[in-house]
N, C-alpha and C positions, 0 to 999 in steps of 0.2 A: 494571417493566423487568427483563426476564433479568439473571442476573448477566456471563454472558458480554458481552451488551451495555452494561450499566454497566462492565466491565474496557475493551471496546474505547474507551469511550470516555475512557477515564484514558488508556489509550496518546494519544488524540487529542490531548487536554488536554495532556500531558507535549513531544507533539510542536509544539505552538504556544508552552509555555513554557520549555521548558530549552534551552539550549545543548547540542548535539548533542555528544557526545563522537567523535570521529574513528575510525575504521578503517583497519588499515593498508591504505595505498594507497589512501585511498576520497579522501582530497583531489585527487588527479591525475584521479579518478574524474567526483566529483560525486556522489557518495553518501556519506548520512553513516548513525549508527547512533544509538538512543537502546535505552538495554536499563537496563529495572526492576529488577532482580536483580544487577547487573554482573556477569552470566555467561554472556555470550553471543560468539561468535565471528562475526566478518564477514567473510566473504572474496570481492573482487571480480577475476572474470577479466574486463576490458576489453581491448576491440579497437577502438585509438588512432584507426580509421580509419573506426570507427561511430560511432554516438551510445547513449545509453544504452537503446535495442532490444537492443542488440548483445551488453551486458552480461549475463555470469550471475551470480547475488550468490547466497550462498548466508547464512543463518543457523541455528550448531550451537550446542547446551548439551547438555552431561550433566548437569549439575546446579541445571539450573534449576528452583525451587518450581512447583508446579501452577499457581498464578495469577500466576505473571512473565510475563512478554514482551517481547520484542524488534522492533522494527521497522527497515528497512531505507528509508531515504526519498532520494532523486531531487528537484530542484525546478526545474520549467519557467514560464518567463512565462505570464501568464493572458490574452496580447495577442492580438487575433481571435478568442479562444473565449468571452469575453462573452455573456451570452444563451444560450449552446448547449448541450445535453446533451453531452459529453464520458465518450468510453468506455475506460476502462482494460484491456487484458487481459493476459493473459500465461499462460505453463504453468509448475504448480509439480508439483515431484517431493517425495515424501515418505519419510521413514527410518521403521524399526520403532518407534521408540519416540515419534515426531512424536504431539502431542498435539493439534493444530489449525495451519492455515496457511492465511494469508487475504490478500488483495490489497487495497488500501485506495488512498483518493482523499481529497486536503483541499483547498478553497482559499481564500486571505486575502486579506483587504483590509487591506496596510498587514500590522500584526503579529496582526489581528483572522481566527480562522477563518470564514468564512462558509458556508462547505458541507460536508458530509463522508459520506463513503459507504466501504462496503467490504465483503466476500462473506463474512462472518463467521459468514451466516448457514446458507452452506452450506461449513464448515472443509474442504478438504484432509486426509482423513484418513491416518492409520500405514499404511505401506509403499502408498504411488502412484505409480503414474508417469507421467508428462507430461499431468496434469491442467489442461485450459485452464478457467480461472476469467476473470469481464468483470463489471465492476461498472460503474454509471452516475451521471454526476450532474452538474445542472444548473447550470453556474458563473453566478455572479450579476455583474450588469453592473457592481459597484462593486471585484470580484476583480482582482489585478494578478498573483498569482504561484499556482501549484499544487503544492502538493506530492502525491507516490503512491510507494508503492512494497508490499513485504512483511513480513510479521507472522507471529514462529509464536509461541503458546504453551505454556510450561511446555518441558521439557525434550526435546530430541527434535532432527531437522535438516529444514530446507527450502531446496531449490532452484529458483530462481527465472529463467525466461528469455524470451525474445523479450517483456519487457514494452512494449508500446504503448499510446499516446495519441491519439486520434481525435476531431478535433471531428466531432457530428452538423450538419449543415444548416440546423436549427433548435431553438426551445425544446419542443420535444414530444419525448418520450422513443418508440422504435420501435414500442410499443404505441398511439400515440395520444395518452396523457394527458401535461399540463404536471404537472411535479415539483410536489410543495405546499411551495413554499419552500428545499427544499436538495436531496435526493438519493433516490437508486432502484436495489437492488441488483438484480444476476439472476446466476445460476452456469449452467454450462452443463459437462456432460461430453464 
């Protein structure tokens, strides 16, 4: 397994076990932050009169080590999307010195993750702008809650907005095939 992929997967892990440290303003929000390095900044501009499509969350560090990360996470019920492919997208904008930026998807049963997906595989790279990224992933019928949101690593800044949530119609992902068990990224520019 990549090491990139072994990292996303500690951000995952970390996001199922630790208690979320707060950002300012992110409790009025609904977003919270969990950051490896404790050097990362969250800043949400919400619009009281959206939901969190609405919101832009950005994530900066200067000084964060090459293999930190920070994630930026949102958490919606997993009611009616049972069984479904569920599609995350959103557009990330990225600073000169951004080192990766990826949009990620988890959902649990109870405090148990059960699925997890995210576009890691195709990072957001240094200086982009209004990059739409879409990952996929098949919530499983025992799922009650989802969390998703943004990830960048190592030092750098990501801006992140119009994130959306879409159930598909059914358990077959757009190509045809059933997920084998949890989830299916795709990126798109």
């Amino acid at each position: 397994m990549p090491r990139s992929v072994k990292n996303i997967a500690c951000v995952s892990a970390l996001l199922a076990c630790v208690q979320m440290p707060q950002a300012a303003g992110a409790q009025q929000t609904g977003w919270e932050k969990t950051d490896t390095a404790n050097s990362y900044d969250l800043t949400i501009t919400h619009h009281p009169e959206g939901d969190a499509s609405d919101d832009t969350i950005t994530l900066h560090s200067d000084t964060a080590p090459l293999d930190a990360f920070a994630a930026a996470s949102h958490a919606a019920p997993a009611t009616g999307r049972q069984g479904k492919a569920v599609r995350l997208q959103g557009i990330l904008t990225t600073d000169s010195t951004a080192t990766g930026a990826a949009l990620w998807i988890a959902a649990y049963a109870g405090t148990k993750q059960v699925a997890f997906s995210n576009t890691q595989a195709a990072p957001v790279p240094a200086s982009s702008q209004n990059v739409t990224r879409t990952t996929l992933i098949l919530i499983p019928h025992d799922a009650n809650r989802l969390v998703f949101g943004v990830l960048l690593k190592g030092k750098g800044k990501v801006t992140a907005s119009s994130l959306t949530l879409s159930a598909l119609d059914d358990e077959k992902l757009p190509d045809g095939t059933p997920p084998a068990g949890s989830c299916h990224a795709e990126s798109a520019v």
